[in-house]
CHARMM internal coordinates of N, CA and C (Angstrom, degrees):
IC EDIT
DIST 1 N 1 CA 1.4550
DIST 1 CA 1 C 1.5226
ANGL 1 N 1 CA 1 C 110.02
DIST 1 C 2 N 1.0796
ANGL 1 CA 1 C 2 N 107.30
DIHE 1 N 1 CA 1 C 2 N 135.32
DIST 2 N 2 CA 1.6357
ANGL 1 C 2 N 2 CA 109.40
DIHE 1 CA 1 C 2 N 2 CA -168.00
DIST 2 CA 2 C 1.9650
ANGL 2 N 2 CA 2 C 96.55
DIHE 1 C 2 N 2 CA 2 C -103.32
DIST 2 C 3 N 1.0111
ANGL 2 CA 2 C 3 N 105.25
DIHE 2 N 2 CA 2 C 3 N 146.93
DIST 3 N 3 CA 1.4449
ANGL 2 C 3 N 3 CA 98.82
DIHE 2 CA 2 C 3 N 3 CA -167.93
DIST 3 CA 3 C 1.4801
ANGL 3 N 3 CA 3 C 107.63
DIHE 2 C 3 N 3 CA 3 C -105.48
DIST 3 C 4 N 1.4855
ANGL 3 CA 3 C 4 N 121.58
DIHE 3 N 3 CA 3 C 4 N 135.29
DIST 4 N 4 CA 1.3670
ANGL 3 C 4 N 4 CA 138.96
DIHE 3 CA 3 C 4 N 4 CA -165.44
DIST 4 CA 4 C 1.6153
ANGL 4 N 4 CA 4 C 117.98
DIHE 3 C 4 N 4 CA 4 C -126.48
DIST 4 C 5 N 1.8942
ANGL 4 CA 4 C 5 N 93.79
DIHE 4 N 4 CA 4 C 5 N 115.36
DIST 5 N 5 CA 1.7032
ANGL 4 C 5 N 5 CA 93.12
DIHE 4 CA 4 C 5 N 5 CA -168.61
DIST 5 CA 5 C 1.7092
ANGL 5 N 5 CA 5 C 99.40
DIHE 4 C 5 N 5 CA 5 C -138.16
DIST 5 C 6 N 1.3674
ANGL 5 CA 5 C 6 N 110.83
DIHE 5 N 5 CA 5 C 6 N 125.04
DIST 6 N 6 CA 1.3981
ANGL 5 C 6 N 6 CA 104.72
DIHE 5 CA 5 C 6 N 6 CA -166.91
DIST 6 CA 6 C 1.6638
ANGL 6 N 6 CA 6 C 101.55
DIHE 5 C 6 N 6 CA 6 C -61.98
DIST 6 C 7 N 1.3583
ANGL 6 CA 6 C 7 N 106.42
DIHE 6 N 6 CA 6 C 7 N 143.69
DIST 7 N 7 CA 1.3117
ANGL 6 C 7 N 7 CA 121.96
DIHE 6 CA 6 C 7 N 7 CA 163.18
DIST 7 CA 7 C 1.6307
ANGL 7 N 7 CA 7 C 109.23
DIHE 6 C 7 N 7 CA 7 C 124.78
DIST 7 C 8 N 1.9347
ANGL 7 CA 7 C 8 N 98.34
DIHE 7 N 7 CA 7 C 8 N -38.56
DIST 8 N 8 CA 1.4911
ANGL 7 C 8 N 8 CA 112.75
DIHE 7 CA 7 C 8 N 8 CA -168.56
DIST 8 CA 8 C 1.5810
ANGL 8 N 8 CA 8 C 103.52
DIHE 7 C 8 N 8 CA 8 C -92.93
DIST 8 C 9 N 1.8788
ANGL 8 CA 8 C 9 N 109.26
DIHE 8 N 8 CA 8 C 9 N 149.62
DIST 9 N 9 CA 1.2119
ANGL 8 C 9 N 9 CA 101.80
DIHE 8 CA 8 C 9 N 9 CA -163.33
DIST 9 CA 9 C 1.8973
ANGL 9 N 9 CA 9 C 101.24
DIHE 8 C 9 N 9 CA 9 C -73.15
DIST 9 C 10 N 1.4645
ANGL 9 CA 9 C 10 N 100.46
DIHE 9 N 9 CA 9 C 10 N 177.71
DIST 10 N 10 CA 1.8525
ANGL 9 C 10 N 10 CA 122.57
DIHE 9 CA 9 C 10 N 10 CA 151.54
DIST 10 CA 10 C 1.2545
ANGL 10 N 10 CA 10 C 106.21
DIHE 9 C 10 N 10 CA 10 C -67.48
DIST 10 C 11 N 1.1738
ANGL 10 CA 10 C 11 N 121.70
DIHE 10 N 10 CA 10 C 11 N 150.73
DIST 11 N 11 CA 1.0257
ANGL 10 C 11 N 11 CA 147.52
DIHE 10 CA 10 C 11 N 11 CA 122.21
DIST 11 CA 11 C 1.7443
ANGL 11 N 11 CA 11 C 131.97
DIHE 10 C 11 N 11 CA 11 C 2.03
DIST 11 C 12 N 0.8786
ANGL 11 CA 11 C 12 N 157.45
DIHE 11 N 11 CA 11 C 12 N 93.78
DIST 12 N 12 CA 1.6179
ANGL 11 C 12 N 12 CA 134.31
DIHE 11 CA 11 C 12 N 12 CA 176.53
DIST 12 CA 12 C 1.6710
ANGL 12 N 12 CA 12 C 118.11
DIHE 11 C 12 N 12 CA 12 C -52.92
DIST 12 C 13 N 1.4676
ANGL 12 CA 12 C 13 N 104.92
DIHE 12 N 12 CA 12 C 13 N -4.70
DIST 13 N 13 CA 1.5257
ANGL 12 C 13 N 13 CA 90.00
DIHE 12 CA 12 C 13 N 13 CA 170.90
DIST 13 CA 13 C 1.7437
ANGL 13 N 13 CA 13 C 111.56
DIHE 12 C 13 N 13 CA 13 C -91.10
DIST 13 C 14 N 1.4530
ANGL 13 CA 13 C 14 N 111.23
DIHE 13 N 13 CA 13 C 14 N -22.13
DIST 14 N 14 CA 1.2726
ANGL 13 C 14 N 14 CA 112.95
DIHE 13 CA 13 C 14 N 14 CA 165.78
DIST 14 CA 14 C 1.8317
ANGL 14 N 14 CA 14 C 120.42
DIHE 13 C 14 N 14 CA 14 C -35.32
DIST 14 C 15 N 1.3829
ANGL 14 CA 14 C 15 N 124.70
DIHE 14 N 14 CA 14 C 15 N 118.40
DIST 15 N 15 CA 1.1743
ANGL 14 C 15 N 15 CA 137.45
DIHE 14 CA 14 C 15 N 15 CA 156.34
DIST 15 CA 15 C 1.4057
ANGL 15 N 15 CA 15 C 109.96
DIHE 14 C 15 N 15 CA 15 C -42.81
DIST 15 C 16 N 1.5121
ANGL 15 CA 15 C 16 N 155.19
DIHE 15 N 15 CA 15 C 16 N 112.39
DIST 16 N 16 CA 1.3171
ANGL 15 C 16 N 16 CA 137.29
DIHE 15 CA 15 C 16 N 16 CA 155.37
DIST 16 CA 16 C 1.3550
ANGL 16 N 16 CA 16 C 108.85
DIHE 15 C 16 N 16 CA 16 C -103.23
DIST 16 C 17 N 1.4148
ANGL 16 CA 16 C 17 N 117.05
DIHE 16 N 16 CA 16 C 17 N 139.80
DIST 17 N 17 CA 1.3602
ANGL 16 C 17 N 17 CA 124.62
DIHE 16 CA 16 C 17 N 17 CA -163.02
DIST 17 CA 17 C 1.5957
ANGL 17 N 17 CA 17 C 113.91
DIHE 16 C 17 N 17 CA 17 C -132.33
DIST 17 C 18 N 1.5749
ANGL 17 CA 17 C 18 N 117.81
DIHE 17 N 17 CA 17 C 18 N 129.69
DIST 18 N 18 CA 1.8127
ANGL 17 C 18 N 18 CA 106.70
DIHE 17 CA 17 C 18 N 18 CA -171.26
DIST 18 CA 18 C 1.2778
ANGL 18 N 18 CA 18 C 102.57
DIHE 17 C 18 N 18 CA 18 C -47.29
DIST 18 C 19 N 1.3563
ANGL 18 CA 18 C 19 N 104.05
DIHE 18 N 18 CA 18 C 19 N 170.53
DIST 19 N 19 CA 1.5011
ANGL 18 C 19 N 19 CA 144.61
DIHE 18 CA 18 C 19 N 19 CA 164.52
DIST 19 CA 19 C 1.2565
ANGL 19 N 19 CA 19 C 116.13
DIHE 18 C 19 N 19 CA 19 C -102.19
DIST 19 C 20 N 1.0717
ANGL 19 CA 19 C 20 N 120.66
DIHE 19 N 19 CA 19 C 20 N 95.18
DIST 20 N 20 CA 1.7191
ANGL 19 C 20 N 20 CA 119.57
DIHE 19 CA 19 C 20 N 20 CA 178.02
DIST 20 CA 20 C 1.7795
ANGL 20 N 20 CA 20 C 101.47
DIHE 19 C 20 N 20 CA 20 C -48.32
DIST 20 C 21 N 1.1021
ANGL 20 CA 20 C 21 N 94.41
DIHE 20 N 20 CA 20 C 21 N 148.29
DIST 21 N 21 CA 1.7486
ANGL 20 C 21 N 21 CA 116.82
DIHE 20 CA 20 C 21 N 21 CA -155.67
DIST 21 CA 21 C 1.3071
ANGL 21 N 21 CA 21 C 122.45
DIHE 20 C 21 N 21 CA 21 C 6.29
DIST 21 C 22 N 1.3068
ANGL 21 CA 21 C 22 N 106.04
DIHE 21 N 21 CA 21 C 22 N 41.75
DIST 22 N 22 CA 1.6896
ANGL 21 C 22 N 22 CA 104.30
DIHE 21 CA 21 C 22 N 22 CA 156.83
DIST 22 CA 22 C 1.7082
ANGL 22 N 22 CA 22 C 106.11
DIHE 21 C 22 N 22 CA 22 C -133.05
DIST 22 C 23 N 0.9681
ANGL 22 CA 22 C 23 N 119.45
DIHE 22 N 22 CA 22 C 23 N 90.86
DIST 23 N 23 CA 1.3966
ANGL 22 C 23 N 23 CA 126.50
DIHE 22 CA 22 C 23 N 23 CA -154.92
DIST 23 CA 23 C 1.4312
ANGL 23 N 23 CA 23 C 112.45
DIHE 22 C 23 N 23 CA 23 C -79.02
DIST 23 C 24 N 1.5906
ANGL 23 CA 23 C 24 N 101.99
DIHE 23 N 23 CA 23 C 24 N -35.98
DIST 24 N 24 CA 1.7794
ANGL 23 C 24 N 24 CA 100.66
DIHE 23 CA 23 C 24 N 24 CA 179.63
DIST 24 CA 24 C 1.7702
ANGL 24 N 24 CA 24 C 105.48
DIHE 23 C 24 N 24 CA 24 C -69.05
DIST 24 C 25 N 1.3876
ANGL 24 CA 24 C 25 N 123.78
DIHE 24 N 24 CA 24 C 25 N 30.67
DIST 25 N 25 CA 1.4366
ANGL 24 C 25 N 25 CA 108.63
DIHE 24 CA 24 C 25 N 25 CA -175.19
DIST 25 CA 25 C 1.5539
ANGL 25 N 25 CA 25 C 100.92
DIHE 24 C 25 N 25 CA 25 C -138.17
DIST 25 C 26 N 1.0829
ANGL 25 CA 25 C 26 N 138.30
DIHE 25 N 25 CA 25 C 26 N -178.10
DIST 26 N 26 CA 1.1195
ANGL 25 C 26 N 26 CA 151.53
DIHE 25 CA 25 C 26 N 26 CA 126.39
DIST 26 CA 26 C 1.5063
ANGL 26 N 26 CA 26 C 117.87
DIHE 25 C 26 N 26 CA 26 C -108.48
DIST 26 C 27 N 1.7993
ANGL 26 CA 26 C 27 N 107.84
DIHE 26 N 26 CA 26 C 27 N -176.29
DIST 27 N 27 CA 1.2233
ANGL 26 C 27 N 27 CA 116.61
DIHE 26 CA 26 C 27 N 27 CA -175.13
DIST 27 CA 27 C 1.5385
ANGL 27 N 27 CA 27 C 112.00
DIHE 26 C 27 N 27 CA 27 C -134.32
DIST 27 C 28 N 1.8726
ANGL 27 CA 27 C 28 N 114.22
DIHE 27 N 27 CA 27 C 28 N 160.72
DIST 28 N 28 CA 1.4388
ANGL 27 C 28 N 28 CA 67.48
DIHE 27 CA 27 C 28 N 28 CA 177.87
DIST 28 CA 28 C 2.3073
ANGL 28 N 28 CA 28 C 80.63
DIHE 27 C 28 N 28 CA 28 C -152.20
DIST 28 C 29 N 1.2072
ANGL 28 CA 28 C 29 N 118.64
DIHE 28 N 28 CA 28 C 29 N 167.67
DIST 29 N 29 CA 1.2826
ANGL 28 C 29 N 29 CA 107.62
DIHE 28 CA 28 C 29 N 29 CA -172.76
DIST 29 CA 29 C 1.5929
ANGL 29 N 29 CA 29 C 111.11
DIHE 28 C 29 N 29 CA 29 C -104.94
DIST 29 C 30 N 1.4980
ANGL 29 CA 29 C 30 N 140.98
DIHE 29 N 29 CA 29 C 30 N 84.25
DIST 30 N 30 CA 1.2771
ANGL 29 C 30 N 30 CA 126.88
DIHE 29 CA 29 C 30 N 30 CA -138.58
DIST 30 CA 30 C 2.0651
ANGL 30 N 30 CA 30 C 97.02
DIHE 29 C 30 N 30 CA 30 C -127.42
DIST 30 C 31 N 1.1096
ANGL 30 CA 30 C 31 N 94.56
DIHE 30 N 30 CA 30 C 31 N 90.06
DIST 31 N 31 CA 1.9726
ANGL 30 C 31 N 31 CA 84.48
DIHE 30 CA 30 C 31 N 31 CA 171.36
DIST 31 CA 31 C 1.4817
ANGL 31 N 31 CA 31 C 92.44
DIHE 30 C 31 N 31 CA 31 C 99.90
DIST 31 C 32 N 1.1035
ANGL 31 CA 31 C 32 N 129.90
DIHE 31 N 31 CA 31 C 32 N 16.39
DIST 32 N 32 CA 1.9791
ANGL 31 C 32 N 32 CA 131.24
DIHE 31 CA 31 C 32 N 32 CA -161.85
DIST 32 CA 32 C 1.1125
ANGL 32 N 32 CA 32 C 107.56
DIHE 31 C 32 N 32 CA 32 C 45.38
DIST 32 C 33 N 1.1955
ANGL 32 CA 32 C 33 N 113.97
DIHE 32 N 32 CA 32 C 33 N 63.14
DIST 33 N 33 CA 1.6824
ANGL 32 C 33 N 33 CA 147.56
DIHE 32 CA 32 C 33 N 33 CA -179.59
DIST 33 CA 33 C 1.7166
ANGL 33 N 33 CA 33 C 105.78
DIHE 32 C 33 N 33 CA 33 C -129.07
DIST 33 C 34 N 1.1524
ANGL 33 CA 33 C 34 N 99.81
DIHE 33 N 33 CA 33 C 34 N 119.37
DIST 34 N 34 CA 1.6445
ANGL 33 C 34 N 34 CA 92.78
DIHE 33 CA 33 C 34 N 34 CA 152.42
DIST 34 CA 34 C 1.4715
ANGL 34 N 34 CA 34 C 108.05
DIHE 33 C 34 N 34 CA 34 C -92.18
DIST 34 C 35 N 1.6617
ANGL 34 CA 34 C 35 N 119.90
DIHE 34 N 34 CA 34 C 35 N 154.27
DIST 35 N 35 CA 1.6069
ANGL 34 C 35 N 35 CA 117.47
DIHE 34 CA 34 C 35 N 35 CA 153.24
DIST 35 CA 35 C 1.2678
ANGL 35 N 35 CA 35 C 103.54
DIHE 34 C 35 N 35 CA 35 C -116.84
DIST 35 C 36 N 0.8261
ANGL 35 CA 35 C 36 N 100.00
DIHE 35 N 35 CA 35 C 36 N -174.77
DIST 36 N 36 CA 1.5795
ANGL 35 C 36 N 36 CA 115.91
DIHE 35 CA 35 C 36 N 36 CA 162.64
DIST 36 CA 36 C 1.9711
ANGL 36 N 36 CA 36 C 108.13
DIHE 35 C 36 N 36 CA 36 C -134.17
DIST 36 C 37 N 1.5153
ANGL 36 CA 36 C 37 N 94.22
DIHE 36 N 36 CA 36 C 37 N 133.03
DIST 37 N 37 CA 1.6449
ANGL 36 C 37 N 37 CA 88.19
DIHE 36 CA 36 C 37 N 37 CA -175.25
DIST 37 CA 37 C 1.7018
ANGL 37 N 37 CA 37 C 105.41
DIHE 36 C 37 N 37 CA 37 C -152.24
DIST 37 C 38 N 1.5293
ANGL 37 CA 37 C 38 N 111.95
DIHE 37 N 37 CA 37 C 38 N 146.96
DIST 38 N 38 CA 1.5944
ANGL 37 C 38 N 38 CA 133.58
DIHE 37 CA 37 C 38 N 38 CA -169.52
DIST 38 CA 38 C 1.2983
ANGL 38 N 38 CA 38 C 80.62
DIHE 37 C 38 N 38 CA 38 C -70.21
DIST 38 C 39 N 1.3261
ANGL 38 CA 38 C 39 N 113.28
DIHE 38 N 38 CA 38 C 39 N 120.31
DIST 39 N 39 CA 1.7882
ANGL 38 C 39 N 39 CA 128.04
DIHE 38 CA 38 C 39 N 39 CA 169.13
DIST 39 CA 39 C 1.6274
ANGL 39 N 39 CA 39 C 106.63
DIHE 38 C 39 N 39 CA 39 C -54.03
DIST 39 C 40 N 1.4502
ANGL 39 CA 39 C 40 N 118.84
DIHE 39 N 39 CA 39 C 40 N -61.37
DIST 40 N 40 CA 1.4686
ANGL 39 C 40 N 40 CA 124.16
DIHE 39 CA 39 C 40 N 40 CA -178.28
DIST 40 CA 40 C 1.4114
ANGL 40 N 40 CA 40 C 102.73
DIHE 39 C 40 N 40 CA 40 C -29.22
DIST 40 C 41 N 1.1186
ANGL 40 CA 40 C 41 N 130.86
DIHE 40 N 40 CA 40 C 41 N -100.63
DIST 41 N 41 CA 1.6997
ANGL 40 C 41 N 41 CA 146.37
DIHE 40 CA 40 C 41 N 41 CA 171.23
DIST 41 CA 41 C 1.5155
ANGL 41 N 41 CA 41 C 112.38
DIHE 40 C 41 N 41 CA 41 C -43.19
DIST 41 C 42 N 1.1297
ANGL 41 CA 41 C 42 N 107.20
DIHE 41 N 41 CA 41 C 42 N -36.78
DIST 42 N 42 CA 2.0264
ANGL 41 C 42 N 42 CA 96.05
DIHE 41 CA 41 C 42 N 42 CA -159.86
DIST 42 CA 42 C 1.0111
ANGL 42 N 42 CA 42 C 131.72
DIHE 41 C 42 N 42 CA 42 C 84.76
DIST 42 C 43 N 1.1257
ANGL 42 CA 42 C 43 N 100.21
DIHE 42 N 42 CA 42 C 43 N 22.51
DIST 43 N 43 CA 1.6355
ANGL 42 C 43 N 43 CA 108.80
DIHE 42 CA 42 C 43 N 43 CA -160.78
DIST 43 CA 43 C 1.3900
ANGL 43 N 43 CA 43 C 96.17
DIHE 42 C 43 N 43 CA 43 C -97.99
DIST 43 C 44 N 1.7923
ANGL 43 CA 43 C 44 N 113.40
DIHE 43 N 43 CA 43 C 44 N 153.70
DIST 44 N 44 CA 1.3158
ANGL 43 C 44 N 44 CA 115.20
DIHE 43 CA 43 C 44 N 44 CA -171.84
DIST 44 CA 44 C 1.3466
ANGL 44 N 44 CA 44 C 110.64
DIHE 43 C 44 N 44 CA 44 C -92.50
DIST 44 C 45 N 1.2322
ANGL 44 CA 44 C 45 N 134.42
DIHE 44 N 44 CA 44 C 45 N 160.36
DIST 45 N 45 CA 1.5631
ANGL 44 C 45 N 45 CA 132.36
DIHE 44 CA 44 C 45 N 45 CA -153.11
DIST 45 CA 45 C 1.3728
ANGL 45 N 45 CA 45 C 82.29
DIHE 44 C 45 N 45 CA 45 C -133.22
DIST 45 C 46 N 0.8423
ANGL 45 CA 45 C 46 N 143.86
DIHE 45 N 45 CA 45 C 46 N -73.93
DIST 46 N 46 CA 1.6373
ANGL 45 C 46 N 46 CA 155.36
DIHE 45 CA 45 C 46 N 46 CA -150.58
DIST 46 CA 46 C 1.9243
ANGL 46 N 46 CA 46 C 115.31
DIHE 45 C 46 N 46 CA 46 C -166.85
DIST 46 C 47 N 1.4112
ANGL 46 CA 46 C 47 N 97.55
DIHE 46 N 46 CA 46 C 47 N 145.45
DIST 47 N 47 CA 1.1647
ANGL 46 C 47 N 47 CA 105.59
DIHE 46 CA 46 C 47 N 47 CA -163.46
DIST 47 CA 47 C 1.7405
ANGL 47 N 47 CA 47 C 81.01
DIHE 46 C 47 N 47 CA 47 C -115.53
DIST 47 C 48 N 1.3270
ANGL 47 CA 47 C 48 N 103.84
DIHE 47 N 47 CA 47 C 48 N 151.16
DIST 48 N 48 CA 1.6293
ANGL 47 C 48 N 48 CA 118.30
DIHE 47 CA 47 C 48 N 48 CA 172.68
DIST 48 CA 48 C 1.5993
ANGL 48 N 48 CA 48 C 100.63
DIHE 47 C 48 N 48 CA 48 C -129.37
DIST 48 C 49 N 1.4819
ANGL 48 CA 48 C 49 N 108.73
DIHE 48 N 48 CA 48 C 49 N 125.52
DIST 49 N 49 CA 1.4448
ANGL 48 C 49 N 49 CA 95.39
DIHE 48 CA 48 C 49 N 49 CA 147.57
DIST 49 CA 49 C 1.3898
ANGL 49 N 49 CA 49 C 117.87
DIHE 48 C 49 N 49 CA 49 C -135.11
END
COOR INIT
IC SEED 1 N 1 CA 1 C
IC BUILD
């Protein structure tokens, strides 16, 4: 389990994947978690579950 804390980046093995029409973001599927995270850094923006 890879551990997920908004603010702190992913991982580089993390997959990040677009966001249909929100382009400045990616997505990513972590623990059957979606996040949402700033591609530049990796950093997590918000966690949805």
């Amino acid at each position: 389990h890879e551990r997920v804390v908004v603010g702190e980046p992913l991982p580089p093995t993390v997959v990040l994947r677009p966001v249909p029409n929100y382009t400045e973001y990616r997505y990513a599927v972590v623990n059957d978690r979606r996040v949402i995270v700033e591609p530049r850094t990796r950093r997590v923006v918000k966690i949805i579950d």
